[in-house]
VEXTOR-313982 format. One line per 5 residues: number of its first residue (from 0); their letters; for each residue x, y, z of N, C-alpha, C. Coordinates in steps of 0.05 Angstrom, whole numbers, always signed. Each point is the difference from the previous one (the first is absolute). Layout:
BEGIN
NUM = A = X/Y/Z/X/Y/Z/X/Y/Z  ...
***
This chain:
BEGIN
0 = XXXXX = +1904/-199/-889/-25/+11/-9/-8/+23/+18  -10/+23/-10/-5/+15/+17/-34/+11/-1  +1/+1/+19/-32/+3/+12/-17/+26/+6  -14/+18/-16/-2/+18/+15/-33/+3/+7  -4/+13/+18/-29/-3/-1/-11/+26/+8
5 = XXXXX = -26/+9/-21/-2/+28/+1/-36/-4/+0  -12/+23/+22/-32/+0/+9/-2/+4/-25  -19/-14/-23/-17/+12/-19/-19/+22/+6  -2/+19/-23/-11/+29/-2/-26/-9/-7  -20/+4/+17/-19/-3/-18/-24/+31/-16
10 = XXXXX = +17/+2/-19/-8/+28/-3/-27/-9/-23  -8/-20/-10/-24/-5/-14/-34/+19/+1  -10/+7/-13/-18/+14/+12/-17/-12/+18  -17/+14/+17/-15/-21/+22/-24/-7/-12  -5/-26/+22/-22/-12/-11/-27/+13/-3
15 = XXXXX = -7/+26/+21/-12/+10/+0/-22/+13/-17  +24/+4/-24/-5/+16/-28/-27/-12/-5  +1/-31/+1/-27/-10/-20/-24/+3/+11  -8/+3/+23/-18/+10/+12/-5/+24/+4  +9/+14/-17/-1/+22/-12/-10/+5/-23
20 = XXXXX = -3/-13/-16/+3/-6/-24/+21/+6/-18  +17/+1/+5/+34/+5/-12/+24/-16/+5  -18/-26/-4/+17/-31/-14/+27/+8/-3  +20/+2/+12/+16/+2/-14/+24/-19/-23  -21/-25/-5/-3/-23/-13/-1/+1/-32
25 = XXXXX = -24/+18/+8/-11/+6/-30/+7/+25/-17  -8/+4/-19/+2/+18/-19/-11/+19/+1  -2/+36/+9/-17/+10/-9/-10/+8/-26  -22/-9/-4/-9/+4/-27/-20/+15/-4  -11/+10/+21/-17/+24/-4/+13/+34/-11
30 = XXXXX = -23/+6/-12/+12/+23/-22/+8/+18/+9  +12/+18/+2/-3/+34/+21/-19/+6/-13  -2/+28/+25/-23/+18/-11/+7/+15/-22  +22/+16/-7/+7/+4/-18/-5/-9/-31  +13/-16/-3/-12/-26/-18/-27/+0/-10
35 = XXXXX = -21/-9/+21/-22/+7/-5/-13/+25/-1  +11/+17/+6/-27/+29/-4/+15/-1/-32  +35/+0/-9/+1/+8/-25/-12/-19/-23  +0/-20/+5/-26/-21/-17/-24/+9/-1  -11/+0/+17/-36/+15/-5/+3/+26/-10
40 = XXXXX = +22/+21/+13/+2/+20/-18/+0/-1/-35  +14/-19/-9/+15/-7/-28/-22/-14/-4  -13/-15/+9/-37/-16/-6/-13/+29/-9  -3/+11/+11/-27/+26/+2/+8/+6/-26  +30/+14/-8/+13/+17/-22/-11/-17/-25
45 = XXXXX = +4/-32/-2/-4/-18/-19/-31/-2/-1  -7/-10/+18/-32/+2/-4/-8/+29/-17  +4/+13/+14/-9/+32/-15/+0/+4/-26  +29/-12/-13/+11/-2/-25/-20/-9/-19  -7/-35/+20/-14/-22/-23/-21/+11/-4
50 = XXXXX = -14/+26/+24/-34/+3/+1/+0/+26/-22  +15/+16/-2/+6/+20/-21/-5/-15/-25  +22/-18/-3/+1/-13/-31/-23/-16/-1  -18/-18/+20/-20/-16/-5/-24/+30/-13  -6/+22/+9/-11/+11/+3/-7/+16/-31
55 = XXXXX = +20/+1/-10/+8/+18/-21/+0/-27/-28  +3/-20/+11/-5/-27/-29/-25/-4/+3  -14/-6/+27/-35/-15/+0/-8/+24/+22  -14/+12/-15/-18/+16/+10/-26/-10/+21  +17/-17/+20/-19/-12/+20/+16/+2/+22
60 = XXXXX = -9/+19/+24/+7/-2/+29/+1/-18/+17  -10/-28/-4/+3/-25/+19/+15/-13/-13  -1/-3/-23/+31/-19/-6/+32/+21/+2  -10/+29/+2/+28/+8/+5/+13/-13/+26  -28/+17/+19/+7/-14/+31/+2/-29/+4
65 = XXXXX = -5/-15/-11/-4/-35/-2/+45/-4/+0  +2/+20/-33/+25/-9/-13/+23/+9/+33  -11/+26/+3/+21/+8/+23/+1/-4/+20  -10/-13/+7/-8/-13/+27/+20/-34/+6  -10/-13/-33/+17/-18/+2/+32/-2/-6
70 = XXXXX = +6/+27/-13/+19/+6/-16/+25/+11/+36  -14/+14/+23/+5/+7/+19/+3/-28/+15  -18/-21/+3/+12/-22/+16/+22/-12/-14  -2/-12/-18/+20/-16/-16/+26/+12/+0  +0/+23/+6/+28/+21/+5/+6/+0/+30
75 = XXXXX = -11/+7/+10/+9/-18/+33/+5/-24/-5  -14/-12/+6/+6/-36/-4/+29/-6/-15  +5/+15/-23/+27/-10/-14/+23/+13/+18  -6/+23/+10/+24/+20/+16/-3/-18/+32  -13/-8/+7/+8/-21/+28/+11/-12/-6
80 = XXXXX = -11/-28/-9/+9/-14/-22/+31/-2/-6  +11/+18/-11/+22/+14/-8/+16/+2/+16  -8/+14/+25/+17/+8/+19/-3/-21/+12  -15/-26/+18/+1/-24/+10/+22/-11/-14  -3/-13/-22/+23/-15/-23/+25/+4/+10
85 = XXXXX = +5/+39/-1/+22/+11/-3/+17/-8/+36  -20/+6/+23/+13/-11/+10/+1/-29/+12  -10/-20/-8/+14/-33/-6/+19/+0/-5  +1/+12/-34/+27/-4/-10/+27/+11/+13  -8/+20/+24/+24/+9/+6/+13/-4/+30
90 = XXXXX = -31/-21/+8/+8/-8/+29/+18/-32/+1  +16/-1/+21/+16/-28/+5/-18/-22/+3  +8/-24/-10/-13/-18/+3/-12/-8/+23  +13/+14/+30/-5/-18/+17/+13/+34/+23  -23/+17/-3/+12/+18/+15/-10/+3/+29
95 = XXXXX = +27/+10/+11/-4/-3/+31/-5/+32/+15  +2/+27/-14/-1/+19/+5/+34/+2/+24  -20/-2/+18/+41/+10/+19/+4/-32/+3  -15/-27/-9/+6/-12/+10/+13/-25/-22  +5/+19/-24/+4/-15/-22/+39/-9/-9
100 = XXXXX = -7/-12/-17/+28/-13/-2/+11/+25/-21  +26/+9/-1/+14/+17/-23/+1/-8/-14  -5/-25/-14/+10/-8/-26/+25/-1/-5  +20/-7/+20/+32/-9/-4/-4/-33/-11  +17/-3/-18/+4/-27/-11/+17/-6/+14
105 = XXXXX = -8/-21/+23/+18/-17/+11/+27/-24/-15  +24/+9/+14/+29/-10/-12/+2/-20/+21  +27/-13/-13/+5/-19/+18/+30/+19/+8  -9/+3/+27/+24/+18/+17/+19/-19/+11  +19/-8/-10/+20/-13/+26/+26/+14/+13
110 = XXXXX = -7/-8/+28/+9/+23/+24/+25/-19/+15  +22/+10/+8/+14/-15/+17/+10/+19/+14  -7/-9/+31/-8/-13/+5/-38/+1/-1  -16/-17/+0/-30/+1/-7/-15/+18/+18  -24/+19/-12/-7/+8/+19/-22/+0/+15
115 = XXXXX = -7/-4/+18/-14/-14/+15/-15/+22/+16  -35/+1/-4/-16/+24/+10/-18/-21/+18  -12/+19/+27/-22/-23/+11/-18/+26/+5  -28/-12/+4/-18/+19/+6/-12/-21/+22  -13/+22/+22/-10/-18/+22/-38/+9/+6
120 = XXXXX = -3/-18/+4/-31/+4/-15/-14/+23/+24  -18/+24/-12/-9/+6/+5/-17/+7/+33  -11/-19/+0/-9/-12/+21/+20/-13/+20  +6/+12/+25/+23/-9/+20/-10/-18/+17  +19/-18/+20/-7/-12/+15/-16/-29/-7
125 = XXXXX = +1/-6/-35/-2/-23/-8/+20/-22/+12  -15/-23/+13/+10/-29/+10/+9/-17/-27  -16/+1/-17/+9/-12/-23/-4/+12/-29  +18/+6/-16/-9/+10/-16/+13/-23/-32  -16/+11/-16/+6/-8/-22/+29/+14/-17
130 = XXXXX = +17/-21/-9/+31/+15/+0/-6/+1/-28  +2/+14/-23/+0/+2/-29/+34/+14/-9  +13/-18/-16/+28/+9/-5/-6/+3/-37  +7/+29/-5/-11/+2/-24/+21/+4/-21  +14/-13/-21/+20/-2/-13/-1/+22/-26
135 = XXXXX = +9/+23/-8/-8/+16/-18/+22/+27/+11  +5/+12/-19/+24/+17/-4/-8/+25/+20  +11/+3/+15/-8/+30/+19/+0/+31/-16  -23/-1/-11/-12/+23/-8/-35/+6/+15  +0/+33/-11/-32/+5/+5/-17/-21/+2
140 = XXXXX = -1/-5/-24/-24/-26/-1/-4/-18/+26  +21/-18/-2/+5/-14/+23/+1/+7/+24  +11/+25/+13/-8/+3/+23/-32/+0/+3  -9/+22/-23/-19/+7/+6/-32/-31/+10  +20/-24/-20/-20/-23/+4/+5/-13/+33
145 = XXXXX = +26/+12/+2/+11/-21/+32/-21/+25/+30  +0/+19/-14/-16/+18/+12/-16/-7/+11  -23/-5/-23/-29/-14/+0/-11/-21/+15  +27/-22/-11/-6/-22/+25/+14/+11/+32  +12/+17/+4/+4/+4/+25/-34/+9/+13
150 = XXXXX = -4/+16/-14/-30/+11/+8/-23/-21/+2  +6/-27/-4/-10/-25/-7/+7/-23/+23  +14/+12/+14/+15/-12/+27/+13/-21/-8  +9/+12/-14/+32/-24/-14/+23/+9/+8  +15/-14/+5/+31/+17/+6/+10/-5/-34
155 = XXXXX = +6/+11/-3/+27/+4/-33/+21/+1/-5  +13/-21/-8/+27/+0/+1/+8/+3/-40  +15/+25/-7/-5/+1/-25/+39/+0/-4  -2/-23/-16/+41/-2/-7/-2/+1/-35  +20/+16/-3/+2/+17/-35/+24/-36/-11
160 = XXXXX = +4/-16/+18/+16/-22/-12/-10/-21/+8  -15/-13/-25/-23/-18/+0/+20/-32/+10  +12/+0/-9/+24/-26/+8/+3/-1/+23  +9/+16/+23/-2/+3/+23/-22/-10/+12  -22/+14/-3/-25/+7/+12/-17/-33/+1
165 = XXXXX = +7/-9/-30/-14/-37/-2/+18/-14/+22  +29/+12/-6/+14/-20/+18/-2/-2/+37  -4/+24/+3/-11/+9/+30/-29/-13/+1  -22/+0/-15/-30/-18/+5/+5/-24/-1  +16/-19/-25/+3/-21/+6/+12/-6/+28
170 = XXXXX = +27/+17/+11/+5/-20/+16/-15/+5/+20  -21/+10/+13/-17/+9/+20/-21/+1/-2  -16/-13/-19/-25/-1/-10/-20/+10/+21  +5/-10/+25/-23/+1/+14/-4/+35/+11  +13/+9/-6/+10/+44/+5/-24/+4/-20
175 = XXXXX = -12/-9/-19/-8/+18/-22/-30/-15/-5  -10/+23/-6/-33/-3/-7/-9/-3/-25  +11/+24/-20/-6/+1/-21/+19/+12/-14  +16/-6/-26/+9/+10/-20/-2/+16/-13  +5/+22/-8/-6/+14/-24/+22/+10/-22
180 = XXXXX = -6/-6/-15/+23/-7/-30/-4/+21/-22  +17/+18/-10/-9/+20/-16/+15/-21/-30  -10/+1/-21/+2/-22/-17/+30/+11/-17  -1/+29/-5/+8/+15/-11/+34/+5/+15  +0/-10/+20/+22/+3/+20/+17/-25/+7
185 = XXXXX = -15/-22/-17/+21/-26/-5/+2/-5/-38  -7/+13/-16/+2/-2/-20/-21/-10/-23  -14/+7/+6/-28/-1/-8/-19/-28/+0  -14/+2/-11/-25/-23/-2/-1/-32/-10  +32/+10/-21/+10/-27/+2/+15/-20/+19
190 = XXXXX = +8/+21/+22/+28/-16/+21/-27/-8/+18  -29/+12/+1/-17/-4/+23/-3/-42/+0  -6/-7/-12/-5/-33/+12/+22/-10/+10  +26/+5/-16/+38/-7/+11/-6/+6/+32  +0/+23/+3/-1/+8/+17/-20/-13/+24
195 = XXXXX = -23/+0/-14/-23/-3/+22/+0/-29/+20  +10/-8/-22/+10/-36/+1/+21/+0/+21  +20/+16/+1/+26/-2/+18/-12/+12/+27  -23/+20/-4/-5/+11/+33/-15/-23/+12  -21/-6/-15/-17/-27/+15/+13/-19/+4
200 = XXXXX = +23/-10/-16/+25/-21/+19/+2/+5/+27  -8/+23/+14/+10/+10/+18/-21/+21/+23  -14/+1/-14/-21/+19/+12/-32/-9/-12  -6/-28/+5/-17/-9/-6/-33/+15/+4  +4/+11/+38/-24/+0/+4/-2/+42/+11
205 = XXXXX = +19/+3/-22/-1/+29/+8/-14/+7/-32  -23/+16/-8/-10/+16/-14/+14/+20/-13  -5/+0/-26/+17/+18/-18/-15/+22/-17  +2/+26/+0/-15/+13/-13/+16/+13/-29  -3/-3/-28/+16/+9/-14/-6/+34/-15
210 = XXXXX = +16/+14/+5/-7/+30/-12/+14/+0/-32  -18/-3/-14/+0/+5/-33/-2/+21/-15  +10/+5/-18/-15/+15/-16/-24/-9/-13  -20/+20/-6/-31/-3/-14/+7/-30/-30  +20/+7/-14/+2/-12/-29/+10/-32/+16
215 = XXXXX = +15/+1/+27/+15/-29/-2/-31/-14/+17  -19/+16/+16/-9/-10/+14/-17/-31/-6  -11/+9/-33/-15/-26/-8/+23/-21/-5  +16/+2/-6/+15/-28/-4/+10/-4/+28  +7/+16/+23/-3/-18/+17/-17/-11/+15
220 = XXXXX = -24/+13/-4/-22/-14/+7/-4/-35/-10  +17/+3/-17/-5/-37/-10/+27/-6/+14  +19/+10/-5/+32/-14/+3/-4/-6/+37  -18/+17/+14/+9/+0/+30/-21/-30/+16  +6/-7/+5/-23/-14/+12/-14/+15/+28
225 = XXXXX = -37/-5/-4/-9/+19/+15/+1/-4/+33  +15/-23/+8/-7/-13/+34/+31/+17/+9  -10/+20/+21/+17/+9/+13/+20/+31/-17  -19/-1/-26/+24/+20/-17/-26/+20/-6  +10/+23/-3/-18/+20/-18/+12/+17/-11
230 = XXXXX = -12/+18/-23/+22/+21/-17/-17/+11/-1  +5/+35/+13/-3/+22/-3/+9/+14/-19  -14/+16/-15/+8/+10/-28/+2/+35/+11  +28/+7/-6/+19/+30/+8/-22/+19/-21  +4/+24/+11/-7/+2/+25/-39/-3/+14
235 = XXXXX = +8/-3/+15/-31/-11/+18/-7/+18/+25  -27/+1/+3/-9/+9/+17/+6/-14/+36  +3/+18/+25/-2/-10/+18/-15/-24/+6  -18/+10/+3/-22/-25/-1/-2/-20/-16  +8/+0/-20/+7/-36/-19/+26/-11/+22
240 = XXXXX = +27/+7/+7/+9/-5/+13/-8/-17/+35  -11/+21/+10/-16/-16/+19/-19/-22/-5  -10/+6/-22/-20/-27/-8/+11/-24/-7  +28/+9/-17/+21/-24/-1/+9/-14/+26  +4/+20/+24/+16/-16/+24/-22/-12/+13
245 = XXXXX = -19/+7/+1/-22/-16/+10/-12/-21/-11  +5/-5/-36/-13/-29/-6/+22/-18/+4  +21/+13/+2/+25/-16/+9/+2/-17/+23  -18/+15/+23/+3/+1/+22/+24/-16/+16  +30/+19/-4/+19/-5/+23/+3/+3/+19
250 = XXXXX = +7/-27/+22/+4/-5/+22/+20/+14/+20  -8/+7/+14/+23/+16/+19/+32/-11/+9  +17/+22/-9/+27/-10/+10/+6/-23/+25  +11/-21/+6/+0/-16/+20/+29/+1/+26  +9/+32/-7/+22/+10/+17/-5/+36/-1
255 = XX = +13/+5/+24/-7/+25/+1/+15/+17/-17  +34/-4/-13/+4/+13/-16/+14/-12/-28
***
């Protein structure tokens, strides 16, 4: 088996941003200026229109102004409106800006010999840290999640050959903190209980986190049992992740390597 171990990059944007107000979490959804001066421009032209034609049918000046007035909001309102909708529909479910997932559909990669990534947490000079060995095919995605928990003061051990990786926690149980299982990388949502059943033979009191897709997530929400297991639905925000290792709350490795 070969081992290699490489400093994770942490090129994510900084935290900084949000105290800024430029989340880089969230969505921007605010309009340009652009945008808006040509809407109120295109309001004024329409209003103008409706107050002409109101003017020239009812020979009454307050219901022209009444008609164009409302005829000018209701035309903004639909052109925000419009443009809000438009971008929903065209943002990712779950976007991260620099810190988002590509949308690679994770395969099941098998490597020989297996390959084997570690990340060493962030924070140096930890006495004990929490060991997380994360089973899922070595792509973007996945580093990018072994990343996160490095920045989380986890060490990460991420192996693209899931057979290996159970067989190394079982026999050493006490090395490992927490699991993490990409669902998609042992054969989907049906092998998950087979499976889940064979790791707890063996890794009773180590925590399992499962990475799903959105559609499998509700049925495993019933198929998984909730003591010690949780499923994260692909792709997810940083912070659900941390929120997962923390209701988890895994215990620190009980050897130094």
């Amino acid at each position: 088996m070969i081992k290699k171990d490489i400093k994770p990059r942490f090129d994510a944007t900084p935290d900084f941003g949000a105290a800024k107000g430029n989340d880089p979490l969230r969505i921007n959804t605010r309009a340009k200026p652009g945008f808006a001066i040509t809407t109120i421009l295109l309001s004024l032209g329409v209003a103008t229109v409706v107050f002409a034609t109101t003017v020239f049918i009812l020979p009454s000046l307050w219901w022209a102004v009444l008609a164009a007035y409302a005829t000018q909001v209701s035309f903004i309102l639909v052109m925000f409106g419009a443009y809000y909708m438009r971008n929903a529909a065209q943002a990712p479910q779950s976007p991260y800006d620099a810190e988002r997932w590509d949308g690679i559909n994770d395969r099941l990669i098998d490597t020989e010999p297996p390959v084997w990534l570690s990340y060493q947490p962030k924070m140096e000079g930890l006495n004990r840290v929490r060991r997380v060995a994360v089973s899922a095919a070595s792509d973007r995605n996945s580093r990018k999640c072994c990343e996160w928990l490095a920045e989380y003061d986890c060490e990460v051990h991420l192996c693209s050959d899931h057979d290996t990786l159970i067989g190394d926690l079982i026999a050493r149980p006490e090395r490992w903190s927490l699991l993490v299982l990409d669902v998609d990388h042992i054969g989907g949502s049906d092998a998950v209980p087979r499976e889940l059943e064979y790791i707890r033979s063996g890794l009773a009191q180590v925590p399992v986190i499962l990475m799903s897709s959105r559609a499998a997530k509700a049925r495993l929400d019933v198929l998984v049992p909730r003591k010690q297991n949780m499923v994260l639905a692909k792709p997810f925000f940083r912070k659900c992740l941390f929120s997962a290792v923390e209701r988890l709350n895994p215990s620190t490795a009980q050897d130094g390597h």
